[in-house]
C-alpha positions as CSV (number, residue, x, y, z in Angstrom):
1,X,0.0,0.0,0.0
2,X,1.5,3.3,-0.8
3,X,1.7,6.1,1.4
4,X,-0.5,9.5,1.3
5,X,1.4,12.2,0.2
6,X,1.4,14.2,4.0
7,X,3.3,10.7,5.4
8,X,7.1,10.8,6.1
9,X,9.2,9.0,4.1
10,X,12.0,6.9,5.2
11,X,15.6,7.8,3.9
12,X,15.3,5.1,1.4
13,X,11.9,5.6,0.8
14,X,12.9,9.7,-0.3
15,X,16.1,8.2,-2.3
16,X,14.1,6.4,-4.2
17,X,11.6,9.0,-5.0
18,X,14.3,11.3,-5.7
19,X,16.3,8.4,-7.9
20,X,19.3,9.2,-5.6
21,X,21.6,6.7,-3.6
22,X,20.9,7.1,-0.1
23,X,24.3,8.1,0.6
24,X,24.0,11.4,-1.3
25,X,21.2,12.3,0.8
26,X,23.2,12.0,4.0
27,X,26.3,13.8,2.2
28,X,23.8,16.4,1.5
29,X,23.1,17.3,5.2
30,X,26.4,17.9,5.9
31,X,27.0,20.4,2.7
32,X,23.4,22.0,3.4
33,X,22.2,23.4,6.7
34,X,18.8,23.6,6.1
35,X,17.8,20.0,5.1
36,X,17.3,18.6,8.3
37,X,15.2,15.5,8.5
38,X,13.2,14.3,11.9
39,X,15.6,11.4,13.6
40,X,13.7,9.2,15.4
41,X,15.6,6.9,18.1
42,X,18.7,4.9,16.8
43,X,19.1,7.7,14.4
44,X,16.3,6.9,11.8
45,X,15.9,9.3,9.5
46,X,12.1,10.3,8.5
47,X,11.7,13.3,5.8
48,X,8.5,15.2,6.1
49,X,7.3,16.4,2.5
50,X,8.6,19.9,3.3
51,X,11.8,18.1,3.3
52,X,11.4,16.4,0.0
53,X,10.0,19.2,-1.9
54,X,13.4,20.9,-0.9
55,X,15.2,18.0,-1.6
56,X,13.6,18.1,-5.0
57,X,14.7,21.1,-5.7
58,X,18.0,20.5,-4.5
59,X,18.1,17.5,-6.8
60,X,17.2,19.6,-9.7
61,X,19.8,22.1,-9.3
62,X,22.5,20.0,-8.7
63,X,21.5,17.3,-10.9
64,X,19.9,18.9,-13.8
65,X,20.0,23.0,-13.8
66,X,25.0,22.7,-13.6
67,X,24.7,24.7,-10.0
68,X,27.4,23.5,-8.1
69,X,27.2,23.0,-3.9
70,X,28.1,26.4,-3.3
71,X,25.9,27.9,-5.8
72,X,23.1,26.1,-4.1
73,X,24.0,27.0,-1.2
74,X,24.0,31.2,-2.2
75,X,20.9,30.7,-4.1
76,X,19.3,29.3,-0.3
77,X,21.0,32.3,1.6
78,X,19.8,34.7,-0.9
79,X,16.4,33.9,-2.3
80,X,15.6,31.3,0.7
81,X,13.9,27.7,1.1
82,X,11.1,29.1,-1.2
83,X,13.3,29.4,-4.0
84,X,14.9,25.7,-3.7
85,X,11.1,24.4,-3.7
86,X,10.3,25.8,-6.5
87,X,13.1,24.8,-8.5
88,X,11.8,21.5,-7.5
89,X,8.8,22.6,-9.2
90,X,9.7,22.9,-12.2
91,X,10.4,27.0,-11.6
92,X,13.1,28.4,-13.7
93,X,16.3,29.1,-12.2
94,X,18.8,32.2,-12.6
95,X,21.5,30.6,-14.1
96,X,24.2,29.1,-11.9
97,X,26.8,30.6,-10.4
98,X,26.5,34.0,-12.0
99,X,30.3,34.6,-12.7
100,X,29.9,33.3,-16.1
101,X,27.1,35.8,-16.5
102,X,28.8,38.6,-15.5
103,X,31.7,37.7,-17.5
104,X,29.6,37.3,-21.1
105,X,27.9,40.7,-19.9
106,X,31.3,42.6,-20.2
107,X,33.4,44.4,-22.5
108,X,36.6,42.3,-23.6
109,X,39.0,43.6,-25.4
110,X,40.0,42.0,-28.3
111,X,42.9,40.1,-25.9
112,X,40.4,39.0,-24.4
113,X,38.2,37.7,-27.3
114,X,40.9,35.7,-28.1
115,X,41.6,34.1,-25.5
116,X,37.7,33.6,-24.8
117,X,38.0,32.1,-28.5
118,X,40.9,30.0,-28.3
119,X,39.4,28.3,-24.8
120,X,36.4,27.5,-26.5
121,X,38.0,26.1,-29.7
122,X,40.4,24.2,-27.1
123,X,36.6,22.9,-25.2
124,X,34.8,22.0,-28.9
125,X,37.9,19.5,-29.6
126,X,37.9,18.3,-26.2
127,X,34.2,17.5,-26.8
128,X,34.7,15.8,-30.1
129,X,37.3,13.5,-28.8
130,X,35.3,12.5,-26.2
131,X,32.3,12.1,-28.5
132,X,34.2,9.5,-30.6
133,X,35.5,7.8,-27.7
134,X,31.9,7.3,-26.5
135,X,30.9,6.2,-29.8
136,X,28.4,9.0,-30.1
């Protein structure tokens, strides 16, 4: 019998609705202070579904949106637990990490350009050769 959606889940019961390894849930308490499931005697974890919708989100950021720990983390202190629950959602993030951003957003010169150029050229061959060792 399956459970309602207001039940908590076990730890592998929220891995496996999240398609994670249980061990990446645990890692992520210690990298993010604001999952924190209910621990029940013996040290049983039991995630409420506040805790899974963040973990969703979570999941989608780091698995699917190229945000890396850190940027997950400065998205939580600046937008808040909101924010991670709706990525989860299916809400559009700001794009990771913002340095990249910044850096497309401003004036090279043409030094610059170059070696902007020449590193993506360098990436675009690095791709191919790994495309043809994958067969693809």
């Amino acid at each position: 019998m399956a459970k309602g959606p207001d039940a908590f889940r076990t730890i592998s019961e929220a891995a496996d609705e999240l398609n994670v390894p249980q061990h990446v849930l645990r890692f992520w308490e210690t990298k993010f202070s604001f999952i924190r499931p209910m621990k029940r005697a013996g040290g049983r974890r039991f995630y409420r579904p506040q805790d899974i919708a963040v973990l969703k989100g979570v999941r989608r950021l780091l698995h699917d949106d190229g945000y890396t720990i850190k940027g997950v983390q400065r998205l939580f202190r600046e937008q808040g637990v909101r924010r991670l629950i709706g990525a989860g959602e299916g809400e559009a993030p700001p794009p990771p990490e913002g340095d990249l951003t910044e850096l497309l957003n401003t004036d090279l010169d043409e030094e610059g350009r170059e070696r902007l150029s020449d590193a993506l050229q360098d990436l675009e061959a690095a791709k191919q050769r790994l495309d043809r060792l994958l067969g693809r």
